[in-house]
C-alpha positions as CSV (number, residue, x, y, z in Angstrom):
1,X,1.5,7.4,-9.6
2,X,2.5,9.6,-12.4
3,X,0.6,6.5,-15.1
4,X,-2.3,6.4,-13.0
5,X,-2.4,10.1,-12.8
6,X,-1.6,10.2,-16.9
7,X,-4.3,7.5,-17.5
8,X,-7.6,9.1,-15.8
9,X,-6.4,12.3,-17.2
10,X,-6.4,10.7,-20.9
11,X,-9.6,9.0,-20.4
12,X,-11.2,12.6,-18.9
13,X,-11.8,11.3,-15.7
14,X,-9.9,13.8,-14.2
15,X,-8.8,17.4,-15.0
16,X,-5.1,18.0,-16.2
17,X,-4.2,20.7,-13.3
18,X,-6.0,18.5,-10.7
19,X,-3.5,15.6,-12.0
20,X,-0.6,18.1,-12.1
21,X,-1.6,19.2,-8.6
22,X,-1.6,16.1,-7.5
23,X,1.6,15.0,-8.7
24,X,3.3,17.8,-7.2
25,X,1.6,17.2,-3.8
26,X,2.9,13.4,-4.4
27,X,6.6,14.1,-4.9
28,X,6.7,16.3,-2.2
29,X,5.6,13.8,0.0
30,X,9.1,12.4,2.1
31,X,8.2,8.7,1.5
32,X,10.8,5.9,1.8
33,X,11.2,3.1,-0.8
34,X,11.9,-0.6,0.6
35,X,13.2,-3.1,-1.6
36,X,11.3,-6.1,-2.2
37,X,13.6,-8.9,-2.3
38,X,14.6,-9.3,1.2
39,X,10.6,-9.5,1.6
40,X,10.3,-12.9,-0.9
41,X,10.3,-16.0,1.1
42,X,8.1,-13.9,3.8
43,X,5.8,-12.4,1.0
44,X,5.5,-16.1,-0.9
45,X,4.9,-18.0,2.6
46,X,1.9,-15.1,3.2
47,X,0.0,-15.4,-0.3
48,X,-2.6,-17.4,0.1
49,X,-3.9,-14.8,3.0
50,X,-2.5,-11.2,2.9
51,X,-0.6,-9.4,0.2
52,X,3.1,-8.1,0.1
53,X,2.6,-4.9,2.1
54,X,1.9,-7.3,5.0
55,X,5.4,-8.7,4.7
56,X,6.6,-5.4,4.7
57,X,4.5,-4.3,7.7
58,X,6.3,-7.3,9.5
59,X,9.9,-6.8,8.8
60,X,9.1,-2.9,9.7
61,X,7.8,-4.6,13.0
62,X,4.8,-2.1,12.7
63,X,1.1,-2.2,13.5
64,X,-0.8,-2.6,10.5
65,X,-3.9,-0.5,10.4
66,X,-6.7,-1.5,8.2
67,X,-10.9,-1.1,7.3
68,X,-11.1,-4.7,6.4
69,X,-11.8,-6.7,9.1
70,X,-11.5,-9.9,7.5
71,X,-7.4,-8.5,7.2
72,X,-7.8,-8.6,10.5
73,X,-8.6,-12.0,11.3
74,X,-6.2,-13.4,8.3
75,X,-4.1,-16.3,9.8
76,X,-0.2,-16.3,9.5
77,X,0.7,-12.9,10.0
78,X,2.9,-11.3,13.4
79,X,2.2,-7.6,13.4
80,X,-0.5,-6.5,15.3
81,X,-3.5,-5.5,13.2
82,X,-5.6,-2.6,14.2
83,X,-9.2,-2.0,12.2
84,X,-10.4,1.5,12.1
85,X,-13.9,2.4,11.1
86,X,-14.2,3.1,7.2
């Protein structure tokens, strides 16, 4: 977040206290790190469909909520899928 945040602010695309702001808001935030390399063989046997985060959504044994309805119909994956209107 922080090298995104540095990039656009480099390349003017964004102001420097909005990217400050932003970082602050974003390490406030209580977010929760899962390590990927339990996630492997399920992330490897998923590529050709969905991306990691659906492996993750899996082990999590949550509902995956998406815009993308292809997603949606994407064979392989266990967790319920939910689209939302974009």
């Amino acid at each position: 977040m922080a090298q995104t945040l540095r990039r656009l602010v480099s390349a003017g695309r964004l102001q420097a206290r909005v990217g400050e702001h932003l970082l602050l808001e974003w390490s406030a935030l209580t977010l929760v790190r899962h390590p990927a390399h339990p996630l492997l063989p399920r992330i490897w046997a998923l590529r050709k469909n969905v991306s990691a985060y659906d492996a993750l959504t899996e082990a999590l044994g949550c509902a995956l909520l998406t815009a993308d309805a292809r997603l949606a119909r994407a064979p392989g994956t266990t967790c319920p899928v939910t689209v939302v209107a974009s």
